[in-house]
C-alpha positions as CSV (number, residue, x, y, z in Angstrom):
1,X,33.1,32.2,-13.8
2,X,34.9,30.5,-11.2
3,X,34.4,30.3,-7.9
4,X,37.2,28.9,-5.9
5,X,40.3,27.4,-6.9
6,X,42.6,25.4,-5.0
7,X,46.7,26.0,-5.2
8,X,47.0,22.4,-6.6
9,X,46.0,21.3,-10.4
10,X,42.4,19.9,-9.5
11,X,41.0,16.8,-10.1
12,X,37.6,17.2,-9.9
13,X,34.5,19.9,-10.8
14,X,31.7,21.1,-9.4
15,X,30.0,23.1,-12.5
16,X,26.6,25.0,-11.6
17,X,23.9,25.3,-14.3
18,X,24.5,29.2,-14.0
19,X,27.9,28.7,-15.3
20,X,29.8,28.9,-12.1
21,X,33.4,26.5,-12.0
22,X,33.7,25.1,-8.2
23,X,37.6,23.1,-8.2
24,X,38.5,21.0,-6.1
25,X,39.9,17.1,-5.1
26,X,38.1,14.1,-6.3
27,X,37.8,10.5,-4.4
28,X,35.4,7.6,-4.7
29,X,34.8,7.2,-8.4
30,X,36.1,8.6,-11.3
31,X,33.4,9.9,-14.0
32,X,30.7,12.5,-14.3
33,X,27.0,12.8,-13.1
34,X,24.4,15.1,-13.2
35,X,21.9,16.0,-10.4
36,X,20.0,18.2,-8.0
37,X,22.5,19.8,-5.4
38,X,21.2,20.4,-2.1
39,X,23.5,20.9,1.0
40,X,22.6,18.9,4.8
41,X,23.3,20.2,8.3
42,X,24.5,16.7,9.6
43,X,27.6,16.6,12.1
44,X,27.5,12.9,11.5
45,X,25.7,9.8,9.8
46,X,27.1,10.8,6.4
47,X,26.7,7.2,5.2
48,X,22.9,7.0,6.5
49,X,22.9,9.9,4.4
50,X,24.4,8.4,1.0
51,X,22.0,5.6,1.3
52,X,19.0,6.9,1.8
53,X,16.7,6.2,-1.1
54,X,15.2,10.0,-0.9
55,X,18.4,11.4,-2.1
56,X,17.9,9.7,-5.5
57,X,19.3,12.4,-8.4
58,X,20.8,14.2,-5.6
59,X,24.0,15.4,-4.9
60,X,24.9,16.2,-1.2
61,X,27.0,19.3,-0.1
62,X,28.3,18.5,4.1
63,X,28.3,22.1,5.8
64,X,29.9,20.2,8.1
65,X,33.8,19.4,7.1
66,X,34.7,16.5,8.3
67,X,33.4,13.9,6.6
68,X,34.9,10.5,6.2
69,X,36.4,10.8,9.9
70,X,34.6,7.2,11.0
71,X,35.0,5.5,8.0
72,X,32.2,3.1,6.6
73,X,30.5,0.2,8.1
74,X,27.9,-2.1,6.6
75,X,25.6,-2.0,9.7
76,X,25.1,1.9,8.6
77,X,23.7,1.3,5.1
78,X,20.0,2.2,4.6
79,X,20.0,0.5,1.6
80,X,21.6,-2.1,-0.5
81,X,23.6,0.6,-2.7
82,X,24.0,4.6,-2.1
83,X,21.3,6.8,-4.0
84,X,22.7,9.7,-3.6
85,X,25.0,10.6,-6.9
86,X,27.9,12.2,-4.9
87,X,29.0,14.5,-2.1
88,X,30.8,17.7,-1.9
89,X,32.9,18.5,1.3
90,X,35.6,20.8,2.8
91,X,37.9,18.7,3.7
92,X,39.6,15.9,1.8
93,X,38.2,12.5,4.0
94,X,41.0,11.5,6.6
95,X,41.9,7.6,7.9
96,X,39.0,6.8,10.0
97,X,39.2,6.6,13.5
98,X,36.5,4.5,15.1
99,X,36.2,1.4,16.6
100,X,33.6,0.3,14.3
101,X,34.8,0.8,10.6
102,X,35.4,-1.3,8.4
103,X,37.0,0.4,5.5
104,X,37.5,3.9,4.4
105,X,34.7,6.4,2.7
106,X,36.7,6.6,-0.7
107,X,37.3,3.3,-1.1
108,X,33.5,3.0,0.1
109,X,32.2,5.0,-2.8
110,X,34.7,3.8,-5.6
111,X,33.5,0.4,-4.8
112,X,30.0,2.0,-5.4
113,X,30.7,4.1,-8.4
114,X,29.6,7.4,-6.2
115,X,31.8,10.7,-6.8
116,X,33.2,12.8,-4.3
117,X,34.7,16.6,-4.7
118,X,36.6,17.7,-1.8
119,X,38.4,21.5,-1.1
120,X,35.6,22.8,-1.8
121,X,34.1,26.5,0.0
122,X,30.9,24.9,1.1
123,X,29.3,28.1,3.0
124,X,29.9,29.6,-0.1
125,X,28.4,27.0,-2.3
126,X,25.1,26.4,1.0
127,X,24.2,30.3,1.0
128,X,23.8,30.0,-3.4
129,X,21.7,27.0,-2.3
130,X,19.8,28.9,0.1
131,X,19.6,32.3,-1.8
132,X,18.9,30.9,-5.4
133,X,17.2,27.3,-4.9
134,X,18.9,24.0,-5.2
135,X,20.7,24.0,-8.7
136,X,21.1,21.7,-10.9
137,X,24.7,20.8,-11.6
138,X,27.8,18.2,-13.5
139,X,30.5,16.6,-11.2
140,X,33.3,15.4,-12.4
141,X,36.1,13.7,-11.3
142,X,39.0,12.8,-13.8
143,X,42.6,12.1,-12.5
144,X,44.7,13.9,-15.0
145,X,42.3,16.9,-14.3
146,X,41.3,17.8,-18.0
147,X,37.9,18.8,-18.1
148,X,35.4,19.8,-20.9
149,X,33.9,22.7,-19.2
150,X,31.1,23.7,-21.8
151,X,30.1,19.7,-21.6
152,X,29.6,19.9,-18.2
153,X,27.7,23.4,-18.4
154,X,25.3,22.0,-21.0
155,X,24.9,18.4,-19.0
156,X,23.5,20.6,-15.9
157,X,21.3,23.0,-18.0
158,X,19.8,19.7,-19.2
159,X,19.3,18.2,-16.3
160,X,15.3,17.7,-16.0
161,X,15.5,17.9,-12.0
162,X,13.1,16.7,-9.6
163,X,9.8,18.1,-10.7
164,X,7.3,15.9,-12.3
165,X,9.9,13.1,-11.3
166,X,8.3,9.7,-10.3
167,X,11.1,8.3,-8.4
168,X,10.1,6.0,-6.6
169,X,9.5,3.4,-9.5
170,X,13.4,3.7,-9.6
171,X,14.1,3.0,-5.8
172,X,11.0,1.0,-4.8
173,X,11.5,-3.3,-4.0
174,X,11.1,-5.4,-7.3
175,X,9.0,-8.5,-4.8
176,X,7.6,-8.5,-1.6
177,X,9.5,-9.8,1.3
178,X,9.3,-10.0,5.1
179,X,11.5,-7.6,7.1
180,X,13.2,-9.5,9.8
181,X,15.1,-7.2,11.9
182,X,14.5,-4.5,14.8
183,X,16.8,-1.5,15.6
184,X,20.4,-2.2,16.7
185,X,20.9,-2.5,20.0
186,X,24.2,-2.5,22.2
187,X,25.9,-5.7,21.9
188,X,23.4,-7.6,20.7
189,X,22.7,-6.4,16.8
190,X,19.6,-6.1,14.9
191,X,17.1,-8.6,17.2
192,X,15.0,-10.8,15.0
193,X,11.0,-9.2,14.7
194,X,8.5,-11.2,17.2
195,X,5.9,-13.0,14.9
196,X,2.8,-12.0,17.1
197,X,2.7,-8.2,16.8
198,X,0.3,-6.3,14.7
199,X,0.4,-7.4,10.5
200,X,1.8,-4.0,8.6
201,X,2.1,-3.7,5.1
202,X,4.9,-1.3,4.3
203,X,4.5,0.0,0.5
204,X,8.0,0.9,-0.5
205,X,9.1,3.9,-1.9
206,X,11.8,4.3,-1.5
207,X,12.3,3.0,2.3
208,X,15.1,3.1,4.7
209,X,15.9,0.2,6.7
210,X,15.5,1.6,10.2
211,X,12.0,2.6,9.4
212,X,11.2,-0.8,9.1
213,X,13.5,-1.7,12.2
214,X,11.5,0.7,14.0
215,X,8.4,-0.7,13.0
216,X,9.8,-3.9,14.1
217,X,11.0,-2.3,17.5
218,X,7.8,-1.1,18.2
219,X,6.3,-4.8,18.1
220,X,5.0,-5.1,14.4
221,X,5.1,-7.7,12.2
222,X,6.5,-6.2,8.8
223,X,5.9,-7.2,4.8
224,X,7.1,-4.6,2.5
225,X,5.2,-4.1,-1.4
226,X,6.5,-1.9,-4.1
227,X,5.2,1.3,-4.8
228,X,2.5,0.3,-7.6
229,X,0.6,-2.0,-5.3
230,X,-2.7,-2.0,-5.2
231,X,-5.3,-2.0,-2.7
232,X,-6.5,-5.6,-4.0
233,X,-2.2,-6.7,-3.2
234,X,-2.1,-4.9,0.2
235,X,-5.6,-6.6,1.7
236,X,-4.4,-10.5,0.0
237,X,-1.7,-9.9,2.9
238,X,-5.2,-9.6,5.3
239,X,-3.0,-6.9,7.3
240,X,-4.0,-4.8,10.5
241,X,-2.4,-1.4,9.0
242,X,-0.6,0.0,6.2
243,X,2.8,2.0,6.4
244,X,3.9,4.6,3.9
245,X,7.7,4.7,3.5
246,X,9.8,7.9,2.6
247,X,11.2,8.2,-1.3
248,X,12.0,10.4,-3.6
249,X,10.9,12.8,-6.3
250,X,7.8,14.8,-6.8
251,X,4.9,13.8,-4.8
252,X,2.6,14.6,-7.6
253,X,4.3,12.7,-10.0
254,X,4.2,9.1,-7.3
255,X,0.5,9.6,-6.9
256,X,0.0,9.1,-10.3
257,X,-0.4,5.2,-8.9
258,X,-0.1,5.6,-5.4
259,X,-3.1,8.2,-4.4
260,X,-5.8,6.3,-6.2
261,X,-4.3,3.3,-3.9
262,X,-4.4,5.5,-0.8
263,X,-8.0,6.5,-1.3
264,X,-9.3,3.1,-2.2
265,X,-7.4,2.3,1.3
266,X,-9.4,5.0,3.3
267,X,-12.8,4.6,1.4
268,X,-12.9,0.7,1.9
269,X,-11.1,-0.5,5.2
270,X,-11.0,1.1,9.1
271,X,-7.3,0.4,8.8
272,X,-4.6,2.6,10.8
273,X,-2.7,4.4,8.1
274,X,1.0,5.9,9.2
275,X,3.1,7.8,6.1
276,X,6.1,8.9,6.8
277,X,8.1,12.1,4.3
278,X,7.1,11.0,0.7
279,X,4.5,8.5,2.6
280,X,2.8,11.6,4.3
281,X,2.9,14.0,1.3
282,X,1.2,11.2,-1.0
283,X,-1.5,10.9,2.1
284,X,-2.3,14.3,1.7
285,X,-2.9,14.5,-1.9
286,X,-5.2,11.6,-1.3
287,X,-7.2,13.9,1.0
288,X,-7.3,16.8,-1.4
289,X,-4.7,19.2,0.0
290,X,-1.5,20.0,-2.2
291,X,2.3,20.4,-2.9
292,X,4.7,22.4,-3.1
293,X,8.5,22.3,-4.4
294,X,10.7,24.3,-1.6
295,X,13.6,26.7,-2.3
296,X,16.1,24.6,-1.0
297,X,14.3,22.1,1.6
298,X,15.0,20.7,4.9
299,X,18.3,18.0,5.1
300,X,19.8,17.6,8.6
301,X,19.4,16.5,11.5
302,X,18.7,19.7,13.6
303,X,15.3,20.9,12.5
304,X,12.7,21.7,15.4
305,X,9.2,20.4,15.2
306,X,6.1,21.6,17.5
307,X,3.5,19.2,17.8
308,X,0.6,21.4,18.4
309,X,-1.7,19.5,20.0
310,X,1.1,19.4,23.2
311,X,3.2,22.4,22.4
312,X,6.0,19.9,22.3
313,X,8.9,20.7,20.2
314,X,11.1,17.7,19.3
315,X,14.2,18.3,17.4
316,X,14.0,15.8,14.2
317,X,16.1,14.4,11.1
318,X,14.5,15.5,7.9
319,X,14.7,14.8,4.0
320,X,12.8,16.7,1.6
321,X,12.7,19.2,-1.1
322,X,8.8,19.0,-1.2
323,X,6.4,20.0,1.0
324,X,2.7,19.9,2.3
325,X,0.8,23.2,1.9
326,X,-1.2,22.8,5.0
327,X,-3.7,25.8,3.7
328,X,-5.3,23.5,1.4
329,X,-6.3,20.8,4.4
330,X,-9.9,20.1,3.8
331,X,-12.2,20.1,6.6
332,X,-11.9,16.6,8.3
333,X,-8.0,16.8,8.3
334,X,-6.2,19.0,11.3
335,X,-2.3,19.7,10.8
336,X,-0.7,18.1,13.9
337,X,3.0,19.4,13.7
338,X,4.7,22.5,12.0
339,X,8.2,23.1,11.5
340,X,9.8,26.0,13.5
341,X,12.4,26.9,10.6
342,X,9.9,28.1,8.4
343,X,6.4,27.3,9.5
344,X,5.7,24.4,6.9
345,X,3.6,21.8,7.3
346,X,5.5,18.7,9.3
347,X,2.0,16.4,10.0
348,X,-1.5,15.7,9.5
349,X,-4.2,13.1,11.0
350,X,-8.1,12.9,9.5
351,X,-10.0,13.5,12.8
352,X,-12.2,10.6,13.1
353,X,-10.2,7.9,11.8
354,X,-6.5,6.3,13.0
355,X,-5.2,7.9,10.3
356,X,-1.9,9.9,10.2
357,X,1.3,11.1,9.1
358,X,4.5,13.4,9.4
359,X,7.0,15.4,7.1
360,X,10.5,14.3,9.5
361,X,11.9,11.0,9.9
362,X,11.2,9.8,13.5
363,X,13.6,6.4,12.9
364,X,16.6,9.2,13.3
365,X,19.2,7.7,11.4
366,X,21.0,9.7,11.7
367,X,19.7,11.8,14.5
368,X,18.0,12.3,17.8
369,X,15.2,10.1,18.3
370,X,12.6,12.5,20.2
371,X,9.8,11.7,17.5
372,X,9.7,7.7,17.9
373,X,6.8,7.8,19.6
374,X,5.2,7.9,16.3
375,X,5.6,3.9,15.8
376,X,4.2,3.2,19.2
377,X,1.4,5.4,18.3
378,X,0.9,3.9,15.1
379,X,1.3,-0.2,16.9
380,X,-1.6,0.8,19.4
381,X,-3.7,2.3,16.9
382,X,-3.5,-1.4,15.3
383,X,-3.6,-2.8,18.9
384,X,-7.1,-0.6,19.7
């Protein structure tokens, strides 16, 4: 069936697993991909968004419309290329109007093969996402707007989606390298990192830059690994604590590698441990608790946290369609910080060690920046 249709002959498809025809305007590249469609809250930071790592098989829906309204600039990338496959919007992107853009969004994501769908009802499209689960769909953009629609059915009801997905191997560095760079800063840029801070090995996978600017900002001293290091890798860099980035994909499927690592980490050094999003549900499993795939997860930038310990609630940036089922905790681990959308699980710490993690991304990019705190916390547990 079809479920909106705009006046015009469109030139690109949204086509739902289920069957259901979404029409509307392409941009960015032409071509056809197959994903995971999930839909984020975000008023702004839609490039953040395309090149963040944990949106790998992904395709974005905006619920906000317009997107495309400041344009593109390199400063804003997360990573070297966008991960996510596409994005689906209201409104047809406009000519940017901000001081700091350097190019258009189309343009942006032709030049990096990345499909756009525009016109679209996206309330209509967010509440399927939210009532049936995030469903696997085709997009296609084509010009002359002839499209096989059966293909595309059958290319979304093959789609393998996320679970049992490693990933990270996909996303993760191919060498180890020294990050060089804090958070931006007004005027100045990205200020080199300070060489006599705490030594943090920061196993990628699938990390954004600003989390490794904010561990710069809060005074460390950064060398990222890929995602299949060992423990025998990590300690040759002799460092004072280990970081465990965000990525995509099913947890499950990353610890495979990364869990026997994390425990041979906790069973054989005192060393401050920090995961953050894939980081902290890959810390988890290494303590014997569990995971679970969500309906439709948590993407935006407006999702309230309580830290129980204070009864704080910061409002956070999160990316994930996995979660922690904080039930199966085992007796030396004591959940930290819930989310107040749903009551999942949002952190962790094992209660005699300077160990810990959290579900959101405190390096808020985009968003607010109430949970930064987390790198300073994590800098003076190396410092103690």
């Amino acid at each position: 069936m079809s479920a909106h249709a705009p006046a015009a002959k469109p030139t690109a498809c949204l086509v739902l697993a289920d069957g259901t025809v979404f029409y509307g305007r392409g941009f960015g590249a032409e071509g056809r991909t197959v994903a995971e469609l999930c839909f984020n809250t975000a008023m702004t930071g839609y490039q953040e968004v395309m090149t963040d790592p944990s949106y790998a098989d992904q395709i974005v829906t905006f619920t906000f419309p317009h997107i495309g309204n400041t344009g593109v600039t390199p400063e804003d990338e997360e990573a070297a290329e966008p991960h996510a496959k596409g994005i689906v919007v209201k409104w047809d992107p406009t000519e940017p109007s901000n001081w700091r853009s350097t190019g258009t969004l189309p343009a942006w994501m032709a030049s990096t093969g990345r499909i756009g769908i525009g016109g679209i009802d996206t309330r209509r499209l967010t509440r399927t996402i939210r009532q049936q689960g995030m469903p696997h769909v085709a997009l296609e953009y084509r010009a002359d707007g002839n499209f096989d629609l059966e293909a595309l059915r059958t290319a979304a009801r093959d789609f393998t989606g996320l679970t049992g997905a490693d990933l990270a191997k996909d996303v993760t560095t191919a060498q180890t390298y020294r990050w060089q760079d804090g958070r931006w800063e007004w005027g100045t840029g990205f200020p080199a990192a300070q060489e006599d801070g705490p030594k943090v090995v920061a196993i990628d996978y699938g990390a954004k830059r600003n989390i490794l600017r904010s561990l710069v900002s809060a005074g460390c001293n950064v060398t990222v690994l890929p995602a299949n290091s060992t423990y025998d890798d990590i300690m040759a860099h002799q460092p004072d604590g280990v970081f465990l980035s965000n990525g995509p994909g099913d947890p499950e499927a990353t610890g495979e590698y990364a869990v026997p690592m994390i425990r041979d980490l906790m069973e054989k050094s005192e060393m401050p441990i920090f995961g953050i999003c894939l980081g902290h549900q890959m810390l988890a499993l290494a303590l014997g608790a569990s995971t679970v795939k969500m309906n439709h997860g948590h993407h935006g930038v407006n999702h309230p946290v309580k830290e129980i310990g204070t009864g704080k609630v910061e409002i956070t940036s999160m990316n994930h369609g996995f979660a922690v089922d904080g039930a199966t905790f085992p007796a030396n681990v004591e959940e930290t910080h819930v989310s107040l959308f749903d009551g999942t699980n949002c952190g962790l710490k094992v209660k005699d060690r300077p160990i810990f993690s959290v579900q959101q991304h405190p390096e808020a990019s985009p968003g607010p920046q109430d949970s930064f705190y987390l790198f300073e916390r994590f800098a003076q547990s190396m410092q103690a």
